[in-house]
C-alpha positions as a Markdown table, in Angstrom:
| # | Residue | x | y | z |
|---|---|---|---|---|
| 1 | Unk | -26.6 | 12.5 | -34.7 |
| 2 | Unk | -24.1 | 10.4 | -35.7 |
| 3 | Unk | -21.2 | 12.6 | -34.5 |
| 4 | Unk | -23.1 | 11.8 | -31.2 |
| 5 | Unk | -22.8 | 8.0 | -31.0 |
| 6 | Unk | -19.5 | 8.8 | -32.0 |
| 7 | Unk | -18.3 | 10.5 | -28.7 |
| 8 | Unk | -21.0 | 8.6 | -26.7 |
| 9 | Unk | -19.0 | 5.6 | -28.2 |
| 10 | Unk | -15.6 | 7.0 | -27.3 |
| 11 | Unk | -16.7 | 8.3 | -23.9 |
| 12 | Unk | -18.0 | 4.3 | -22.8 |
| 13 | Unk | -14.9 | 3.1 | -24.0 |
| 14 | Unk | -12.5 | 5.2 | -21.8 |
| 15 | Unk | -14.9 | 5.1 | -19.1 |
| 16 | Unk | -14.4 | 0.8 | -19.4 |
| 17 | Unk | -10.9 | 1.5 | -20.0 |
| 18 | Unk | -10.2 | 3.1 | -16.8 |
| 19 | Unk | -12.6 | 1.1 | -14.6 |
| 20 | Unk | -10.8 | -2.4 | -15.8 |
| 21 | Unk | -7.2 | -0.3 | -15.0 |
| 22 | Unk | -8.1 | 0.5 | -11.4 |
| 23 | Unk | -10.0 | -3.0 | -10.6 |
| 24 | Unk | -7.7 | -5.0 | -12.0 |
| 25 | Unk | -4.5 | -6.1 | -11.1 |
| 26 | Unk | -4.2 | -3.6 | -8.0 |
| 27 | Unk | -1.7 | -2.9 | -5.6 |
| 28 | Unk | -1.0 | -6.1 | -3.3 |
| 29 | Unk | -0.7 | -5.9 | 0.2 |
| 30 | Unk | 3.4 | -5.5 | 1.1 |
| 31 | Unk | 4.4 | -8.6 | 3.1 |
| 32 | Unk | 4.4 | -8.7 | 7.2 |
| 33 | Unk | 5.2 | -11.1 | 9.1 |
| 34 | Unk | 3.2 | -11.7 | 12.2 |
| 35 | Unk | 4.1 | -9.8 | 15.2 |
| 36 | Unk | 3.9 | -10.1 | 18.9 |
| 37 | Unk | 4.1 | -7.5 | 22.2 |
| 38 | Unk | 7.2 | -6.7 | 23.6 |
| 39 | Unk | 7.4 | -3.9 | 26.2 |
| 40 | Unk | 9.8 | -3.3 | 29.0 |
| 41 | Unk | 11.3 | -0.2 | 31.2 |
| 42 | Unk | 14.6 | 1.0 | 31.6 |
| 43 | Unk | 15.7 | 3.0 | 34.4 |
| 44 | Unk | 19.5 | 4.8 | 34.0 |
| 45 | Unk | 21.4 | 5.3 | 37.1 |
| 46 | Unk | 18.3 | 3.8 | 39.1 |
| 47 | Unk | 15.9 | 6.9 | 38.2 |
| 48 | Unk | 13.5 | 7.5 | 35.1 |
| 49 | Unk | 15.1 | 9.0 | 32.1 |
| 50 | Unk | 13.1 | 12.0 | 32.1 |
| 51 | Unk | 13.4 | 12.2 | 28.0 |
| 52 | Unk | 13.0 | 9.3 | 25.1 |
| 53 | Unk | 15.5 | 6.7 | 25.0 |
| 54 | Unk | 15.9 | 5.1 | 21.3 |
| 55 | Unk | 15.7 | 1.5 | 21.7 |
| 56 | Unk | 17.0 | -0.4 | 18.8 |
| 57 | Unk | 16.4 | -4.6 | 18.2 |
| 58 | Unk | 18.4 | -6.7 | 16.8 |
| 59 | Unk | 18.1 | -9.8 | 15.0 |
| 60 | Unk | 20.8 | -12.8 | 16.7 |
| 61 | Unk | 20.0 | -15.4 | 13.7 |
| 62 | Unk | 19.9 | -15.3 | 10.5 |
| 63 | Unk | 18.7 | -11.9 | 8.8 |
| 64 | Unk | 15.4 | -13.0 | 6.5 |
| 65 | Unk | 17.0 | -11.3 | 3.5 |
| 66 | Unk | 13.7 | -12.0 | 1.7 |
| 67 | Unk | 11.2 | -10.2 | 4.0 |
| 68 | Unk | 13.9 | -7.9 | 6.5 |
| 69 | Unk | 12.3 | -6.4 | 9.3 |
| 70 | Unk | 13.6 | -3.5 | 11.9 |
| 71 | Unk | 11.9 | -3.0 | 14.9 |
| 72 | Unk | 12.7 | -0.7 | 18.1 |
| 73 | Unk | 11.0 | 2.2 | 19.0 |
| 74 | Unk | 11.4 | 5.2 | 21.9 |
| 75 | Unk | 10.5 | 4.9 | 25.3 |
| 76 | Unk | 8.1 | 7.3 | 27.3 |
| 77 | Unk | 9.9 | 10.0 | 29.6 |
| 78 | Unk | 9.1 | 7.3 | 32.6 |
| 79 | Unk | 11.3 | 4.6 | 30.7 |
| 80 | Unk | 8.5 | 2.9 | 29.3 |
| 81 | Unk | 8.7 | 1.7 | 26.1 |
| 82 | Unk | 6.7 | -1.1 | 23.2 |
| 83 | Unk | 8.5 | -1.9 | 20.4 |
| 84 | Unk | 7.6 | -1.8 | 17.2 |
| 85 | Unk | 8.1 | -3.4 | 14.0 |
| 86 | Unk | 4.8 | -2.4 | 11.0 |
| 87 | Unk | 3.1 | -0.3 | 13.5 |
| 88 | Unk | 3.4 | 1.6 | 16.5 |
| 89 | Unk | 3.6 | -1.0 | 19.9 |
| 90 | Unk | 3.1 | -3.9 | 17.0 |
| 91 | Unk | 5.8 | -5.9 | 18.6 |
| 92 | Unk | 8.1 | -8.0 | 17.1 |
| 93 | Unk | 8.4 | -11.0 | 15.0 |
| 94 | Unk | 9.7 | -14.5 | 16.6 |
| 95 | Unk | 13.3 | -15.1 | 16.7 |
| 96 | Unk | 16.4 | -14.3 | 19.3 |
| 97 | Unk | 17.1 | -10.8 | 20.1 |
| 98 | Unk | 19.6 | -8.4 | 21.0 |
| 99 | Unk | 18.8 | -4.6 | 22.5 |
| 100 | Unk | 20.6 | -1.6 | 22.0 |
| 101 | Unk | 20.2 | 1.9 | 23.5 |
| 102 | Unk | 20.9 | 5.6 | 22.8 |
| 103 | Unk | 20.5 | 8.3 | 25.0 |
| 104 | Unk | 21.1 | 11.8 | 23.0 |
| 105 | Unk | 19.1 | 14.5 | 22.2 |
| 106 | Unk | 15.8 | 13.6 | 20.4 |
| 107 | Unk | 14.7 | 16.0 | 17.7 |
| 108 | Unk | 10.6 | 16.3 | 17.7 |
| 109 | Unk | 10.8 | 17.9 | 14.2 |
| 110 | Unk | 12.9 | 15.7 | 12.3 |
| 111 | Unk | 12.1 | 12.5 | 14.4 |
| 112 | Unk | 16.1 | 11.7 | 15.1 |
| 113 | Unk | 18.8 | 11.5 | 17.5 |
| 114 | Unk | 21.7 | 13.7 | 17.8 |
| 115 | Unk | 24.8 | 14.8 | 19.9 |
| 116 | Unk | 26.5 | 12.9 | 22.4 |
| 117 | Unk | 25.4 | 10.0 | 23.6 |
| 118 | Unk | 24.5 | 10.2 | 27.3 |
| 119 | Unk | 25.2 | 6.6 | 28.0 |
| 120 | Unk | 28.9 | 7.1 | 26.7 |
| 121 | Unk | 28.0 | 4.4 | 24.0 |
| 122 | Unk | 28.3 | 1.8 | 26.4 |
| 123 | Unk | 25.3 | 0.3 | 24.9 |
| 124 | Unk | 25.4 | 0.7 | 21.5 |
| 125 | Unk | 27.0 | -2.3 | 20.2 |
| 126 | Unk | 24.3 | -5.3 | 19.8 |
| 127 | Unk | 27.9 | -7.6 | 19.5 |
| 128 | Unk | 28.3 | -6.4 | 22.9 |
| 129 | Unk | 24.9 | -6.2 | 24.1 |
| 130 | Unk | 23.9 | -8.3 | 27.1 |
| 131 | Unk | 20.5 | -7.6 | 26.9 |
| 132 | Unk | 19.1 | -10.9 | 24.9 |
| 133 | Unk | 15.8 | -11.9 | 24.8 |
| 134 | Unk | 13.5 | -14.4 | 23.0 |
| 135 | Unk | 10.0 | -13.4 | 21.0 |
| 136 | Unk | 7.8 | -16.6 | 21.1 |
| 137 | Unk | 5.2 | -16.9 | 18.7 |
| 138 | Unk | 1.4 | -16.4 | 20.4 |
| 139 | Unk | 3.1 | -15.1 | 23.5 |
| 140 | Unk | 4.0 | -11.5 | 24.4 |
| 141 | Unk | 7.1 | -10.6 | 26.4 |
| 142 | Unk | 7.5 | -8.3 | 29.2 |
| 143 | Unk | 11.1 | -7.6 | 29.5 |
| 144 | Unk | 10.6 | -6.0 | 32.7 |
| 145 | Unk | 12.8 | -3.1 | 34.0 |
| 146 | Unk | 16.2 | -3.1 | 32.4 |
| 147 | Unk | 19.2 | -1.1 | 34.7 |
| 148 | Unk | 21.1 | 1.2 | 32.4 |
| 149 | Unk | 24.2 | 3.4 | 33.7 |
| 150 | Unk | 25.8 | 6.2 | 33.4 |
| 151 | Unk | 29.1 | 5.4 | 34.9 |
């Protein structure tokens, strides 16, 4: 009987153990920052892409070193496209923005870019970039249809 109480005793004890381990102290939530929508269209050489486009964004002020975000995304096979930052179409957080494009082959399988870039890299540089916008807080942003060429 009393080699009973014994594990009875033992068996409470790890079962408190463990319960106190998982409801206390648990994982916090990772940091976000809030987003807003920002969705667009490009059209290269006047027509629809006719495959994804990767659309990369890119911070003009000062990079939040504390909490960095990177948001872009891949537009449909008609050019359209919502960027996103924790989640897909999230948007973006506030701040001035740069846009940079890149036109190769996508990869379904391992979710990447590769080979040449269709757009001769002629907009791959956000230093060079000309596509600047401004994400407002409480306000989404259409950036409309952007022209992109091939020549």
């Amino acid at each position: 009987m009393k080699l009973q109480k014994t594990k009875l005793a033992k068996t409470l004890f790890l079962g408190l153990v463990t319960l106190l381990l998982f409801s206390c102290g648990g994982a916090e939530e990772p940091y976000t920052k809030q987003t807003f929508p920002v969705t667009g269209k490009i059209t290269i050489d006047g027509t629809e892409p006719g495959s994804p486009v990767k659309v990369s964004c890119h911070n003009k002020g000062e990079i939040d070193t504390e909490h960095p975000t990177i948001s872009g995304c891949q537009t449909a096979d008609d050019g359209t496209f919502e960027i996103s930052t924790y989640t897909s179409g999230d948007g973006m957080p506030e701040g001035e923005y740069v846009l940079t494009f890149l036109w190769g082959k996508y990869n379904a399988i391992s979710r990447s870019y590769g080979g040449s870039d269709k757009l001769k890299k002629r907009y791959r540089d956000p230093k060079k970039s000309e596509i600047s916008f401004i994400v407002e807080e409480g306000k989404p942003t259409d950036l409309g249809t952007i022209e992109l060429t091939t020549k």
